[in-house]
N, C-alpha and C positions, 0 to 999 in steps of 0.2 A: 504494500500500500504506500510504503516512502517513498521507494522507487516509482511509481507510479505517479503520482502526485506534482501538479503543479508548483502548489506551495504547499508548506507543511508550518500547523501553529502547533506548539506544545502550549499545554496550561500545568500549572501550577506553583502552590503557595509555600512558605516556609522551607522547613528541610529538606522537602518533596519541589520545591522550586530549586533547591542549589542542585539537587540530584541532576534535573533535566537540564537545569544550566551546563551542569558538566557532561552530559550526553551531546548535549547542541553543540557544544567546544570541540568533542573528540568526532562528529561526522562533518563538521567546518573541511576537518584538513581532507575528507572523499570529497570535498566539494559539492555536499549537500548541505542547504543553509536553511536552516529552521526556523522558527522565529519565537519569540517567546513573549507570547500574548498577554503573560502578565507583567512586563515590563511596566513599570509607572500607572500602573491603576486602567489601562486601556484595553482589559483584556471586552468589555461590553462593547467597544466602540469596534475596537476589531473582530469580533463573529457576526459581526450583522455584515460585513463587508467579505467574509468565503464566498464561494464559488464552487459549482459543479466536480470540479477539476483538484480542488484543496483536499487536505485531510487536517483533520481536527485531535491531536491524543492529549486526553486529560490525567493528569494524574496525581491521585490523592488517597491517603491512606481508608480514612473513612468516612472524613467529614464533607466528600464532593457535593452532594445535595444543596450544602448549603454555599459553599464556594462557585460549585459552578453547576447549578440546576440549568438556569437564564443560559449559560452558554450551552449548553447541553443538549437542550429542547430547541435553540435557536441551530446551532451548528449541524444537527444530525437535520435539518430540512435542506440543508443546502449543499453537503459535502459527504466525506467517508467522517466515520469519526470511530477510534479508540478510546478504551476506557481501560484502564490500569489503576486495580486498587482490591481491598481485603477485603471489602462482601461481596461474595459472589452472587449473592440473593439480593440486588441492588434493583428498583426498582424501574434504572435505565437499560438494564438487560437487554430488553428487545429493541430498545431504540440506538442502540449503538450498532457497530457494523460488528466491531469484535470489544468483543469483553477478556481482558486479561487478570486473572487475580494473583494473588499473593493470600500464604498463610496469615492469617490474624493470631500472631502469638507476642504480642506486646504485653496485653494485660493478662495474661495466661503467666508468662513467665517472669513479669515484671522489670523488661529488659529496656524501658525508658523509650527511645525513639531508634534505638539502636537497631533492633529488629529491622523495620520498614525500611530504613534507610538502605541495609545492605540488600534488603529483599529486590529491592528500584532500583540501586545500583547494577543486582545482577541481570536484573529484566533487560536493562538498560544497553547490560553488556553483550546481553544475546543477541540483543537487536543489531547493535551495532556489527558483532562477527558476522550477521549475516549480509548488513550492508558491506563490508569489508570485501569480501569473500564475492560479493556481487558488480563492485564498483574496483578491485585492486588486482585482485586474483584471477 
C-alpha cells in the first residue's frame, strides 16, 4: 500500500509520534517521503485534503478514538487507510483497509510505555524490511 501510494500521511501523538517520526526518517533515505500529519496541530486540516490515490496509517496505542476518530471516519472516504494499535476489537475494524494490532501487555505486566513502544518500533521495522527489500534489493 506505501509502494503504491501517491502520498502517504502517518498520524500520531506522543511516544507513538516519535516512533513514526523515526520510521518516516529511516524510508527518507528509499526515497519514500511520508508526511507527518501531526506536525503542528494540522493533522484536521490535512485529511480533509487526501485523495483517491493517498494512504492514511494511524497509529496509536489505545486511545485512537479519541485522537483520531474525525480523521478516521474522514480519511477512510477518500483514500486506503491503516490502523496500527492494541485493540483489535476497535470499532474502526471494518472501516479501515487493514487493521494491524499489537499485544496489549502494558497494564498486564506493568511495563510503563515501554511495551508499545518497542511493539511500533518493530511493526515499524517490518515494514520498513519490506520496503527495503522492495525499493534497494
Amino acid at each position: 500500500m506505501i509502494m503504491d501510494s501517491n502520498r502517504v500521511f502517518m498520524f500520531g501523538v506522543g511516544d507513538t509520534g516519535i516512533t513514526v517520526k523515526s520510521f518516516i526518517n529511516k524510508v527518507n533515505k528509499l526515497n519514500i517521503f511520508p508526511i507527518f500529519a501531526n506536525e503542528n496541530g494540522e493533522e484536521d486540516h490535512i485529511v480533509r485534503r487526501v485523495r483517491l490515490n493517498d494512504l492514511a496509517v494511524f497509529t496509536s496505542y489505545e486511545d485512537y478514538e479519541r485522537e483520531f476518530g474525525y480523521e478516521i471516519n474522514e480519511a477512510q472516504q477518500h483514500c486506503q487507510t491503516i490502523l496500527i494499535t492494541s485493540k483489535p476489537n476497535t470499532i474502526y475494524k471494518d472501516k479501515v483497509d487493514l487493521l494491524i494490532t499489537i499485544p496489549s501487555e502494558e497494564k498486564k505486566k506493568k511495563v510503563a510505555t515501554f511495551f508499545s513502544q518497542f511493539a511500533f518500533e518493530y511493526v515499524f521495522d517490518l515494514i520498513f524490511a519490506f520496503l527495503y527489500k522492495n525499493t534497494i534489493l
